[in-house]
C-alpha positions in Angstrom: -140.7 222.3 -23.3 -136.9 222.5 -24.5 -138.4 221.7 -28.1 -140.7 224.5 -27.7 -138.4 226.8 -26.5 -136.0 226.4 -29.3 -138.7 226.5 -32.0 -139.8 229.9 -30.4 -136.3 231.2 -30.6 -135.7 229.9 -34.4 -138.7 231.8 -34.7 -137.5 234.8 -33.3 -133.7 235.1 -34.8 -135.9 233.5 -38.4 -137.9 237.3 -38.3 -134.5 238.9 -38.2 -133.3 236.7 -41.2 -135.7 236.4 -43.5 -135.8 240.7 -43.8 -132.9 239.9 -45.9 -134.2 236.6 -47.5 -132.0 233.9 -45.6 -132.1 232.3 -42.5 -128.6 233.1 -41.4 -128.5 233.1 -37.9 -125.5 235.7 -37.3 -126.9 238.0 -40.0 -129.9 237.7 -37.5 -127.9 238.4 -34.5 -126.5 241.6 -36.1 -129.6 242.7 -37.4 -131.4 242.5 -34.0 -128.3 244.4 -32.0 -128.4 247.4 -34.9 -132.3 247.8 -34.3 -131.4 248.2 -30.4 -129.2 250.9 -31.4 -132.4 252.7 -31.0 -134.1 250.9 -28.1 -137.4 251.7 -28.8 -137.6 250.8 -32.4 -136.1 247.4 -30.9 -137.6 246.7 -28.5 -141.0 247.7 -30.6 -140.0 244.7 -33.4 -139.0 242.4 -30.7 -142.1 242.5 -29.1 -144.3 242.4 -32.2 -142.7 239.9 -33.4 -142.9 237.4 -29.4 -146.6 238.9 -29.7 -147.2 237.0 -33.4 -145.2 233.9 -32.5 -147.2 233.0 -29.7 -150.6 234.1 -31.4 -149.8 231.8 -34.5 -148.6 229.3 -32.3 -151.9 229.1 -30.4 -153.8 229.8 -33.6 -152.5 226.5 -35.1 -150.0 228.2 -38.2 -148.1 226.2 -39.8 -144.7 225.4 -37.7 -142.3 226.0 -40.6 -143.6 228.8 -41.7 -143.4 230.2 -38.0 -140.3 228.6 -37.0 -138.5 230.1 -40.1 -140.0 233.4 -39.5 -141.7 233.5 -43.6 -145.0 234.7 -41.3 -143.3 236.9 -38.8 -140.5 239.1 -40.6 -143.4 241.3 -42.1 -145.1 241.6 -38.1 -141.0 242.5 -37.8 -141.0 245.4 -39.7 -144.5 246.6 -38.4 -143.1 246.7 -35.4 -140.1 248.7 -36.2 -141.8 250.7 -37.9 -144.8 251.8 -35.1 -141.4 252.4 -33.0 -140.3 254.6 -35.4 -143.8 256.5 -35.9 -144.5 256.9 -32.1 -142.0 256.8 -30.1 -142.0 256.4 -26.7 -145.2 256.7 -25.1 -148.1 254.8 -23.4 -150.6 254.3 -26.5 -146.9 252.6 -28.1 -147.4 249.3 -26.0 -151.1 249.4 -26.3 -150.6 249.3 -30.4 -147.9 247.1 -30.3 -150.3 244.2 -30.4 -153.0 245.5 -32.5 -150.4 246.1 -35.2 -148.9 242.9 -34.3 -152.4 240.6 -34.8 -153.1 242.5 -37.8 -149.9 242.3 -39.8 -149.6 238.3 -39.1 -153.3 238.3 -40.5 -152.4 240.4 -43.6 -149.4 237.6 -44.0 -151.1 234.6 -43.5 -153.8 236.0 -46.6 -151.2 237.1 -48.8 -149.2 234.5 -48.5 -151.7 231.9 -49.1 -152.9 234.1 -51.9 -149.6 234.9 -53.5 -148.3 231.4 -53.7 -150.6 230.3 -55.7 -149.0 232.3 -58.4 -145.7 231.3 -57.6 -145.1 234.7 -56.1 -143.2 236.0 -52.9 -145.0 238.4 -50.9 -142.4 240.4 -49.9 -142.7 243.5 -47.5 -146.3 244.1 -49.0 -148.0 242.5 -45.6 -146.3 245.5 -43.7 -147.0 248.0 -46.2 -150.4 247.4 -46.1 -150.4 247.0 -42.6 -149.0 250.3 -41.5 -150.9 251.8 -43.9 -154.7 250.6 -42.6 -152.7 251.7 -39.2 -152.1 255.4 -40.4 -155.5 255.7 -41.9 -157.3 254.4 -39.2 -155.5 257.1 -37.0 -156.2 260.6 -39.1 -157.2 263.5 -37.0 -155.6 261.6 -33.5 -152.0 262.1 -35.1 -151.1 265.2 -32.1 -153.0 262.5 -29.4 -150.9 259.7 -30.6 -147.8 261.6 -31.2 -147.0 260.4 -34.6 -144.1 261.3 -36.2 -143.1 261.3 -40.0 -141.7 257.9 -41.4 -138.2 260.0 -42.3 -137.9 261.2 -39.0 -136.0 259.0 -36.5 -135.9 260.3 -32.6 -132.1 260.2 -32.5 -132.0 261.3 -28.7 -133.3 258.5 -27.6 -130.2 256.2 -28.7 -127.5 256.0 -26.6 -125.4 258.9 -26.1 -121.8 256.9 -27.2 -123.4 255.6 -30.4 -124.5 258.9 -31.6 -121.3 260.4 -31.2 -119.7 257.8 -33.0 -121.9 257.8 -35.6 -121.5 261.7 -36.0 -117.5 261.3 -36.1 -118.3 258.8 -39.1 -120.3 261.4 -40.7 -117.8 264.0 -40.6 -115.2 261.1 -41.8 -116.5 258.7 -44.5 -117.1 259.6 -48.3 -120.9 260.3 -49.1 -121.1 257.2 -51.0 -120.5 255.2 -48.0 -122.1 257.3 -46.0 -125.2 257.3 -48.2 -124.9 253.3 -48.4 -124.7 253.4 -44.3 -128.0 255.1 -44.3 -129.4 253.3 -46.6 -129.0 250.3 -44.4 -129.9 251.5 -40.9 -133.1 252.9 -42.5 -134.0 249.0 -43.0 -134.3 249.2 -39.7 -136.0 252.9 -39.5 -133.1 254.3 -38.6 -130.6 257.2 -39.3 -127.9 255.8 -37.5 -124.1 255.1 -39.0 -123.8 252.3 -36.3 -127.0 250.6 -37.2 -125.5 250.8 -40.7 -122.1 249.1 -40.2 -123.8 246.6 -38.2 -126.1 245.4 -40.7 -123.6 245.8 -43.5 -121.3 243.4 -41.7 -124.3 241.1 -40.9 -124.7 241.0 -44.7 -121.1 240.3 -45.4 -120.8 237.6 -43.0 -124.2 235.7 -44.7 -123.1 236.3 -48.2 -120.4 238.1 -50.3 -122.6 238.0 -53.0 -125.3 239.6 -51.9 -122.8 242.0 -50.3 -121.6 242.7 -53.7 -124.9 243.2 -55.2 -126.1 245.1 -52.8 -123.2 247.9 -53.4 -123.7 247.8 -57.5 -127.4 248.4 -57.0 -127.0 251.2 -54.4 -123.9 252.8 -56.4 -126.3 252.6 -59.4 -129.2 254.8 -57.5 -126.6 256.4 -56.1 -125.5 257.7 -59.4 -129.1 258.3 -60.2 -129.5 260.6 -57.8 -126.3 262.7 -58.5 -127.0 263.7 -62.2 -131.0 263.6 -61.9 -131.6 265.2 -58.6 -134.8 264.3 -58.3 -135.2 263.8 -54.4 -135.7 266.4 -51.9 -132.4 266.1 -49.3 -129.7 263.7 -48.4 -132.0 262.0 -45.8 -134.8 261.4 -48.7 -132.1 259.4 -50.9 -131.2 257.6 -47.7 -134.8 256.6 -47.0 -135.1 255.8 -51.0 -131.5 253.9 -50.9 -132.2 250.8 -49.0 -134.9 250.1 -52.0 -132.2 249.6 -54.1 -130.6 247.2 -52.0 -133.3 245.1 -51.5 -134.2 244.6 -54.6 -130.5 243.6 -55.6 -130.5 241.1 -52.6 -133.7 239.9 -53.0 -134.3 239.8 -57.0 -130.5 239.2 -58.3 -129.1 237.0 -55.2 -132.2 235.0 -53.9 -135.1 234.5 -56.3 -132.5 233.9 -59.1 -129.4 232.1 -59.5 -126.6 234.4 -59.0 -123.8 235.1 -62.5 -122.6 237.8 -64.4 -126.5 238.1 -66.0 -127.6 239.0 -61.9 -125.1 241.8 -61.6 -126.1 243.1 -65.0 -130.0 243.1 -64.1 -129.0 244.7 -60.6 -127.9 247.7 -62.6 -130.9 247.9 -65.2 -133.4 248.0 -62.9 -132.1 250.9 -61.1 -133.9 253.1 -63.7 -137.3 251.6 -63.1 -136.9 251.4 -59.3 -136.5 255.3 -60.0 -140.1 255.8 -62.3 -141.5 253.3 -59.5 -140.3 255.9 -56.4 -141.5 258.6 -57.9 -144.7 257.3 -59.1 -145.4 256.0 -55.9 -144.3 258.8 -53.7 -146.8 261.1 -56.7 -149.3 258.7 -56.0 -149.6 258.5 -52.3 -148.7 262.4 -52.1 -151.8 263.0 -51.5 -152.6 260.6 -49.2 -149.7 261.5 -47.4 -149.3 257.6 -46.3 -145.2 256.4 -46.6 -143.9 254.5 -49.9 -141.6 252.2 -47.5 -140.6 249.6 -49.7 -143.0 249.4 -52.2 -141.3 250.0 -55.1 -139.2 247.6 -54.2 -142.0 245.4 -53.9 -143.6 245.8 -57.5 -140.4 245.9 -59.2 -139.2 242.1 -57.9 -143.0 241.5 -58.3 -142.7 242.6 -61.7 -139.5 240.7 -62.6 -140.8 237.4 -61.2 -144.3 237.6 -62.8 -142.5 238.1 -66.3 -139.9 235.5 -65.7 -142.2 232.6 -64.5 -144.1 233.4 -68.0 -141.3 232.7 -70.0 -141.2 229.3 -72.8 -137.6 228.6 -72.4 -135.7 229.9 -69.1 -132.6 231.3 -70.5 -129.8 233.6 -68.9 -132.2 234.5 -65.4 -132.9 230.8 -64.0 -135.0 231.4 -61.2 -134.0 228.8 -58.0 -136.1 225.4 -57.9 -134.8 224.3 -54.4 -134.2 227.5 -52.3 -131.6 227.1 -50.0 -131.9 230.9 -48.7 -127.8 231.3 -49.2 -126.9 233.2 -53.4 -123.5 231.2 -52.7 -125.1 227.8 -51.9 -128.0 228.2 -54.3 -124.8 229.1 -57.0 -122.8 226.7 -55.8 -126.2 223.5 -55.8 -127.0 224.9 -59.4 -123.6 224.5 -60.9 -123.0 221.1 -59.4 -126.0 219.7 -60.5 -125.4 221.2 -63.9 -122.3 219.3 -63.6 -123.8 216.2 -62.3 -126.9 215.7 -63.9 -126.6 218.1 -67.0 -127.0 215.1 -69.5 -129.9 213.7 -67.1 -133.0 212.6 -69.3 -136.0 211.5 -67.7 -136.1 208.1 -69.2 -133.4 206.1 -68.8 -132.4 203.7 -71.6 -129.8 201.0 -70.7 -128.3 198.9 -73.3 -130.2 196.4 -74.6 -127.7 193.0 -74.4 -126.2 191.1 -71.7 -122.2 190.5 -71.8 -119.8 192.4 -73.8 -120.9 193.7 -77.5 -118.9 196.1 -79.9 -120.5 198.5 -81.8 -120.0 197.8 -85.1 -121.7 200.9 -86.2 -122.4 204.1 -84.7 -123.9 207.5 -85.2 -123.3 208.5 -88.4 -121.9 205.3 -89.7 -120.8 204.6 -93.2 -123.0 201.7 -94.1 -126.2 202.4 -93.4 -126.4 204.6 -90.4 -127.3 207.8 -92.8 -129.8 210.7 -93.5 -132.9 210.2 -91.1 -131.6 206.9 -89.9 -128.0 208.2 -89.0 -128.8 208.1 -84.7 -128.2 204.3 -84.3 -126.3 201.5 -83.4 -125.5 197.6 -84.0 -124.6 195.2 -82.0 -121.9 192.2 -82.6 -120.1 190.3 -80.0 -116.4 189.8 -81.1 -113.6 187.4 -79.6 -109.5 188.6 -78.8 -109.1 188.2 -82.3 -111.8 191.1 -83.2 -114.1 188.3 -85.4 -117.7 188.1 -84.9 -117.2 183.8 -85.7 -115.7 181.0 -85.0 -114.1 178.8 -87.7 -115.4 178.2 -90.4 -118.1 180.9 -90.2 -120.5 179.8 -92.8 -123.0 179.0 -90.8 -125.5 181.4 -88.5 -124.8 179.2 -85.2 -121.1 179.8 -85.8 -121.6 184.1 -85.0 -121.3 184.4 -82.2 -123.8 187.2 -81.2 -126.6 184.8 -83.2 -129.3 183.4 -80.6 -127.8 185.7 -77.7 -130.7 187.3 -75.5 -132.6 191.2 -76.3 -133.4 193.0 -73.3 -136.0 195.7 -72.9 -133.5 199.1 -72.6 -136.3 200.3 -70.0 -139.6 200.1 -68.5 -142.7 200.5 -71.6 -145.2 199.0 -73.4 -145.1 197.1 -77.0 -146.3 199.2 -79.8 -145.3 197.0 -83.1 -144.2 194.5 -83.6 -143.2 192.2 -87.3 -142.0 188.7 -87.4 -141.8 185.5 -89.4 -139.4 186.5 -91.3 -136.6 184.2 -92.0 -132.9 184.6 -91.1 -130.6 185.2 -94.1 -127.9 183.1 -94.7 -124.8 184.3 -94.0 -123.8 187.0 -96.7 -127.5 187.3 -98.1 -129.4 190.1 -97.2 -133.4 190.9 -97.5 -133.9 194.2 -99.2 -138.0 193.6 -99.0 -137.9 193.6 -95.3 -135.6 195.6 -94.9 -135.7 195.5 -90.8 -136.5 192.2 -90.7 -138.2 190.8 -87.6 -138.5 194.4 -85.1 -140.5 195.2 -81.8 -141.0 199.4 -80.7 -141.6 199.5 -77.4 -143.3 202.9 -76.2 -141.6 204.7 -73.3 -143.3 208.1 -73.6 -145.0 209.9 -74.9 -143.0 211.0 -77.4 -139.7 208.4 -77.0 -140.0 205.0 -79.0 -137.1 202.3 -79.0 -136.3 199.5 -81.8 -135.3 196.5 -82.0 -134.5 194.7 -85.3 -132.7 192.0 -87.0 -134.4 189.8 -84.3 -134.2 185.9 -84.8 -137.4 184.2 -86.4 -140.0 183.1 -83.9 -138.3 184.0 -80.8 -139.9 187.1 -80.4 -141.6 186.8 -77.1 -144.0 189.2 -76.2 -147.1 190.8 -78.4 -148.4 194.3 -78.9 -150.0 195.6 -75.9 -148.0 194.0 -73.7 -146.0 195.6 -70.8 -142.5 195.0 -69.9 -139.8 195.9 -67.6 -136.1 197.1 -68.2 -134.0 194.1 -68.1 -136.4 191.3 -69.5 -135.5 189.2 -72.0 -137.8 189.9 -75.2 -136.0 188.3 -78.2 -133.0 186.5 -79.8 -130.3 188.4 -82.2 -131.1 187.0 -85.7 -130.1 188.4 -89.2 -133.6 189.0 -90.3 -133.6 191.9 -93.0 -131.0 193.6 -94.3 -128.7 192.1 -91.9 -125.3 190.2 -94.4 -124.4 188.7 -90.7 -126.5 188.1 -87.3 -126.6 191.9 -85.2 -129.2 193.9 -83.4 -129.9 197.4 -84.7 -131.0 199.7 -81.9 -132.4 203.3 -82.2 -134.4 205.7 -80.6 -137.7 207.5 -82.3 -140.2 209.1 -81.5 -142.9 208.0 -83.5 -143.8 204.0 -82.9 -143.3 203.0 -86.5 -141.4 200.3 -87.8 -138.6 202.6 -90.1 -139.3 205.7 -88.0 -136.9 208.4 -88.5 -134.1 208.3 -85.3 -133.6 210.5 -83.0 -130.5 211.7 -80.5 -130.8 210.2 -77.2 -127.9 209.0 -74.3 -127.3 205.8 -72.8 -127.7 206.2 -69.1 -125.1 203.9 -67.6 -122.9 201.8 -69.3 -119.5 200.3 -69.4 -116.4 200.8 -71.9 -113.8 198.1 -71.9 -110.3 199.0 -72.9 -107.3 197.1 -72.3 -109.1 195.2 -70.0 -109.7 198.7 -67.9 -112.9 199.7 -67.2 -114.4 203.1 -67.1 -118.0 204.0 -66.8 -119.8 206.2 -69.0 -123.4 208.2 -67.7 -125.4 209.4 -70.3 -123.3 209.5 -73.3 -123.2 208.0 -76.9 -121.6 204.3 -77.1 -118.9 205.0 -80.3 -118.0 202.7 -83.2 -115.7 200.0 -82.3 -116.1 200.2 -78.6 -116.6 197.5 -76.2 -119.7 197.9 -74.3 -121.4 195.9 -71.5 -124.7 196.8 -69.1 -123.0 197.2 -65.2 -124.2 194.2 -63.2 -124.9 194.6 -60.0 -123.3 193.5 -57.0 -125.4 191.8 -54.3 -123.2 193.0 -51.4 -123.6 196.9 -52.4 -126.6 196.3 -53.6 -128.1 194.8 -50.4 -126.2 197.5 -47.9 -127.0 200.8 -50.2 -130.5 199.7 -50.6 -131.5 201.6 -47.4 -135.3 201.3 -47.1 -137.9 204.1 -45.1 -138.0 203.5 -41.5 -134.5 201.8 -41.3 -132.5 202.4 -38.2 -128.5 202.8 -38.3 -126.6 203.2 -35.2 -122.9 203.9 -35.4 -120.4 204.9 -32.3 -116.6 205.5 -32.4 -113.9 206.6 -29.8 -112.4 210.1 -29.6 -110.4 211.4 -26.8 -110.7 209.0 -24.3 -114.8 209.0 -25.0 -117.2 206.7 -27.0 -119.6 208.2 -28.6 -122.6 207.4 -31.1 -124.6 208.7 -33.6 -128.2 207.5 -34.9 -129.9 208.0 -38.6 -133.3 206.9 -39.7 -134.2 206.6 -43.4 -137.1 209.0 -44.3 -139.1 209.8 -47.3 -140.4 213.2 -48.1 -143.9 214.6 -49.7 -142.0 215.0 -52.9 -141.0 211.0 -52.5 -137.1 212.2 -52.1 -135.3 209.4 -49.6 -132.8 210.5 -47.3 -131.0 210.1 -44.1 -131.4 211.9 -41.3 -129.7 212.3 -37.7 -131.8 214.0 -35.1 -128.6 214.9 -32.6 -126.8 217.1 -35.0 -130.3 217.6 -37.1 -128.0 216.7 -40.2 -130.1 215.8 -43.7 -128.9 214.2 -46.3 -130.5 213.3 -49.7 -129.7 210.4 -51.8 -131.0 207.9 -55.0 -130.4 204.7 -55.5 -130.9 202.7 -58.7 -129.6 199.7 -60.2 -126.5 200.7 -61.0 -125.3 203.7 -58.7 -126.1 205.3 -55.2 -125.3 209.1 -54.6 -126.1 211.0 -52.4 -127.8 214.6 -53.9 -127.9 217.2 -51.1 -126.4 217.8 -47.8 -127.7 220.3 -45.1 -126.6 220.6 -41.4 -123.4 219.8 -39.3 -120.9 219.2 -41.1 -118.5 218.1 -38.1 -121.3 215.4 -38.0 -120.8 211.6 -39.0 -123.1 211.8 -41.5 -121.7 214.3 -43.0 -118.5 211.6 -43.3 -120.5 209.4 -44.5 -122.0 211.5 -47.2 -118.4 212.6 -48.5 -117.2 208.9 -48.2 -120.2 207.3 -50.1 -120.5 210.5 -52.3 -121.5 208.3 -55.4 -121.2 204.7 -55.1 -121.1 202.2 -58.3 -123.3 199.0 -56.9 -121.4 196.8 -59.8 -117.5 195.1 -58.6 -115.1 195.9 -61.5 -111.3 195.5 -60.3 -109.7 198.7 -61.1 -113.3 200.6 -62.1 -112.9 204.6 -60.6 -115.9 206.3 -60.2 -115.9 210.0 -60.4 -117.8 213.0 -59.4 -118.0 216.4 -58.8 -118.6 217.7 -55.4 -120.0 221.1 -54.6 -118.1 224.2 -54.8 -117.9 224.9 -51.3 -116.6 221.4 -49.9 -114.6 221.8 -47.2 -112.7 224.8 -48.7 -110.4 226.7 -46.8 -112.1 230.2 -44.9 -109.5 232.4 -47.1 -110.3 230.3 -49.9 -113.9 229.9 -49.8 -114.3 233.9 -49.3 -112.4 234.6 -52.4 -114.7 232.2 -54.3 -117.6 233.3 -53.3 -116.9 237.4 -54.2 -116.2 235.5 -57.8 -118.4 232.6 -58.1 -121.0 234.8 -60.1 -118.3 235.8 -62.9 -115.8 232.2 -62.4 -116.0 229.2 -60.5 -112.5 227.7 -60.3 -112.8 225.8 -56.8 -113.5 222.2 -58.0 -113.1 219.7 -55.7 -113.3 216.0 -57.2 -114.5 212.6 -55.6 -112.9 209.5 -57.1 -113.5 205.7 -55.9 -112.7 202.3 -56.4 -113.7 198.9 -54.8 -111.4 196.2 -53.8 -112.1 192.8 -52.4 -111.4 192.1 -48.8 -107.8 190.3 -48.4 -109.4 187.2 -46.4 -112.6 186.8 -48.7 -113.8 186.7 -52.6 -115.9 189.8 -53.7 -119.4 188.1 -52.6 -118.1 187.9 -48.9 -116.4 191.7 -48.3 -115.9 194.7 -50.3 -113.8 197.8 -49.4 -114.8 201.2 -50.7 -111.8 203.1 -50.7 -112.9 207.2 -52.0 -111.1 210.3 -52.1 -111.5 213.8 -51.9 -109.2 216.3 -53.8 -109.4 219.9 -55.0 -110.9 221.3 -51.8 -108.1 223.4 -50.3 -108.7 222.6 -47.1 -106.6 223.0 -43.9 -104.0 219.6 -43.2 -103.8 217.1 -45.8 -104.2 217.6 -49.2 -106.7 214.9 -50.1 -109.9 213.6 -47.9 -109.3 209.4 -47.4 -111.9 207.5 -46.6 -112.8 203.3 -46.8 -115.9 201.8 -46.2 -116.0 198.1 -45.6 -119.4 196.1 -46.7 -120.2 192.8 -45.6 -123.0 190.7 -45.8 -124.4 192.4 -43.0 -124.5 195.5 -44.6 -122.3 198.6 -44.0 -119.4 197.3 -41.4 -117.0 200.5 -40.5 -116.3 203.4 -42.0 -112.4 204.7 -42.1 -112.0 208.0 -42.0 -108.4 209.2 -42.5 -107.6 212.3 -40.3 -104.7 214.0 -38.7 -102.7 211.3 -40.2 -104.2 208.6 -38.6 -107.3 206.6 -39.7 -110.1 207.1 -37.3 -112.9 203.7 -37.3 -116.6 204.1 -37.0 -118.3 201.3 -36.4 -122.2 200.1 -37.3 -124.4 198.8 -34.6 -126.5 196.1 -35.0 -129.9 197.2 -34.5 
């Protein structure tokens, strides 16, 4: 019952949200108190919209699409707008749940039509629906006491909000006036009131669509000044919101929000014009209402031409919609951040232990021309020589018989051998690559191997192998005057194959003895490289399979208290965490080398949400001294005053960046295979207290241990239940 209940009523306050495209629950709030401004309009919505909930509930709708009002906010505005149309009186009521049926119908079967075009349906189901409502009622418009869709019955609002609303009017600059208008009449009213109300509703959601929605009204707005092309003050009123929406809807939801959004906000004020006027030409004589159509087919318009583009450039339409401009911002720019150099194949390096590349990209041997994006391998001692005395011999090199790993997952394309190693100093001009393998890892990515020791190739063509095995020897096979491995990336699965530019996903760089890790970047001549080896104690706790159970408790103010997360998998195969008491998400990957967590949605006064900032990227390899870094997104615990400033100019700058750094440690009473300490830090958020976010995470064999959260100047311990 109480799960019920509260998906009726996310339902309900979801109708009131998604109007402007989010499911903000105060925006909701505001919006349903500035429709009650005139109660029968409200109360009109409110019941269409109980009416449709319980219909699609007992129908069998989907639940997310009911819960989060997609289905409902067009029955929303049908409702509002029969209010509007007839005002109080009996056959009201009696239509309320005709019109109420029929616009969840029209919904359902756009919806399911419109999707399959990757299209939004917008406020078409309530155009339509109105309209079929207006046609089917010609000739009973006196019987039914319809009114026109500009009218609004005024006297039926309450008295103290009409005089207030008329001191505003004889008080606020026609701009704002206009604007005010514009925004009651979402809500099919004429009201001042309603107007503020909403507007602050809007504010409170998002700044940027706050902001957008002024440019784009200011921009019909200044249509309508030198073109006068609308009847009265009321018609641009009725026409304003249009502008609005489309701002709100096109430039701050269905697209990722910069300068480019702003920009567009403005330029389509000039077709939103031909639109209003076409439409209102074209249903003259019909004399049904335009509503929000033009609206409508302009963001249709957009979208349609956008989702037909070859290369997405400047207008990025949002993958993931998190129904917030500022998060959707905020998720695009850190995973630009993040992932920018992210390639869909990972290649690793293709050596165990620590190897110096003795040539690069572009190196001055041999590395040239259409063979210039490779790399060779030697293995070097403190003294930076490639031997040991007297080095006249292949078994004194020390790379010479050393193991070749597959760089990733693929099959074997070519492969030449039996050709012999040259003597030190020689080389073999004729085979040039000497003994070589190209593995296939797509469709159009190769990777080659050469300089590979005589007969201790170990794997034919055809044959399918994994990242990490062991497929060769280093030799000096070919043109090769001392024992190396050449490595390059093609994309053809020939044996002297032009190379091509591609990233090593994770690997180490040794300085000094300091380590630092490097993601998807270019190993460099004369650095010291080595594959990151996995740790079995992070490995082990941060493999976290579907269906675990984790059961944590700590005390706080005298109380114990717990929290519970089970592992879940998604349809799209995405893992995450997830805590039914606080209904917190949060989405990570794991891989050999690093867990991170991706995505983070609910309470953020939750433990997970502790968690997720404390084990914000994890590096499952134990280096002494090795930081790993990351960016975090925009909005991290940033300060109110701070965060509000940031969003009004995240579109044009971002320069809120909070940072997450961390190193492991061994435990002081064991060696690194019997406890670890993860010891991370937040900085860069501007938040409230202490300048930096501490947090320590002790592993043991049993997994995750404690979590230390540092707080108020004390450290505040979380401990794991064994389940």
């Amino acid at each position: 019952m109480r799960n019920r209940f509260k998906n009726f009523t996310d339902g309900l306050f979801g109708s009131y949200s998604q109007i402007f495209f989010t499911n903000h629950r105060w925006l909701a709030m505001f919006t349903l108190l500035a429709s009650f401004i005139h109660p029968i309009i409200g109360l009109s919505g409110l019941s269409a919209v109980c009416v449709a909930l319980l219909l699609g509930k007992r129908l069998g709708f989907a639940p997310l699409h009911l819960n989060n009002g997609t289905y409902t906010y067009n029955v929303l505005l049908s409702g509002f707008a029969l209010g509007s149309l007839m005002g109080s009186n009996t056959y009201l009521w009696l239509m309320i749940p005709v019109m109420a049926v029929l616009s969840l119908f029209v919904t359902v079967w756009m919806f399911s039509f419109f999707t399959k075009y990757r299209l939004p349906i917008l406020s078409l189901p309530f155009i339509l629906s109105v309209w079929i409502f207006l046609l089917s009622l010609r000739g009973y418009e006196s019987m039914f006491h319809l009114q026109t869709w500009l009218s609004s019955p005024e006297s039926s609002s309450f008295a103290f909000v009409n005089q207030v609303s008329e001191f505003l009017e004889l008080r606020l600059p026609e701009g704002i006036l206009f604007y005010l208008r514009s925004m009651s009449f979402i809500l099919f009213q004429q009201n001042v009131v309603a107007g503020i109300l909403v507007s602050v509703g809007l504010l409170m959601y998002s700044r940027i669509a706050f902001s957008l929605s002024w440019v784009s009204f200011l921009s019909g707005y200044f249509l309508y000044l030198h073109l006068n092309v609308v009847s009265s003050d009321a018609s641009f009123s009725a026409f304003g919101f249009n502008f609005i929406f489309t701002a709100v809807s096109l430039c701050g939801f269905f697209l990722i929000p910069s300068r480019n959004s702003f920009l567009l906000a403005i330029l389509t004020a000039p077709f939103l014009w031909l639109f209003i006027m076409a439409c209102q030409g074209a249903l003259g004589m019909s004399s049904l209402p335009l509503y929000s159509l033009p609206f409508s087919l302009v963001v249709l318009l957009v979208i349609s031409a956008l989702n037909n583009r070859l290369v997405a450039r400047h207008f990025i339409l949002v993958q993931y919609q998190q129904f917030s401009p500022e998060k959707n911002l905020y998720a695009y720019h850190t995973y630009m951040e993040r992932f920018k150099k992210d390639t869909y194949v990972h290649i690793q390096l293709p050596v165990y232990g620590e190897w110096v590349i003795s040539q690069g990209h572009e190196g001055d041997q041999t590395h040239r021309e259409d063979w210039r994006y490779a790399w060779d391998f030697v293995v070097q001692d403190e003294f930076k020589r490639t031997f040991k005395a007297p080095g006249e011999n292949l078994s004194d090199f020390y790379a010479y018989g050393l193991p070749v790993l597959a760089p990733a997952d693929g099959y074997v394309v070519t492969v030449a051998e039996g050709i012999e190693d040259n003597k030190i100093g020689d080389v073999n001009l004729q085979d040039n690559w000497g003994n070589s393998l190209v593995i296939k890892h797509s469709d159009n990515l190769f990777s080659k191997l050469s300089h590979l020791k005589k007969d201790s190739i170990q794997v034919k063509q055809g044959d399918y192998v994994r990242k990490g095995d062991v497929l060769a020897q280093c030799g000096n096979s070919g043109r090769s005057p001392e024992p190396h491995i050449h490595f390059q990336l093609q994309n053809t699965p020939y044996i002297g194959a032009k190379t091509m530019a591609y990233p090593m996903s994770y690997y180490l760089t040794k300085t000094n003895d300091q380590y630092t890790l490097k993601s998807f970047d270019i190993p460099a001549h004369n650095e010291t490289v080595m594959r990151p080896v996995p740790n079995r104690l992070l490995k082990k706790a941060f493999h976290f399979i579907p269906g675990q159970k984790m059961q944590f408790e700590w005390d706080e103010q005298g109380r114990t208290k717990q929290e519970n997360w089970e592992v879940l998998t998604d349809a799209y195969n995405q893992s995450y965490l997830y805590c039914e008491s606080t209904r917190s998400y949060a989405y990570f990957t794991c891989n050999d080398t690093l867990f991170y967590f991706t995505s983070f949605s609910g309470d953020t006064n939750s433990l997970m949400y502790q968690f997720y900032l404390a084990a914000y990227k994890v590096l499952l390899c134990y280096y002494p001294g090795l930081q790993t870094c990351d960016t975090l997104p925009v909005d991290t615990d940033l300060h109110l005053t701070k965060k509000i400033m940031q969003d009004f100019l995240a579109p044009f700058v971002i320069y809120c960046k909070p940072s997450y750094h961390s190193t492991i440690k061994s435990t002081e009473s064991a060696s690194s295979e019997a406890g670890l300490v993860i010891r991370s830090e937040i900085s860069g958020t501007g938040s409230l207290g202490d300048k930096s976010r501490i947090f320590e995470t002790v592993i043991t064999e049993n997994g995750i241990h404690e979590i230390k959260v540092f707080k108020h100047n004390q450290w505040v311990s979380i401990r794991a239940i064994a389940s």
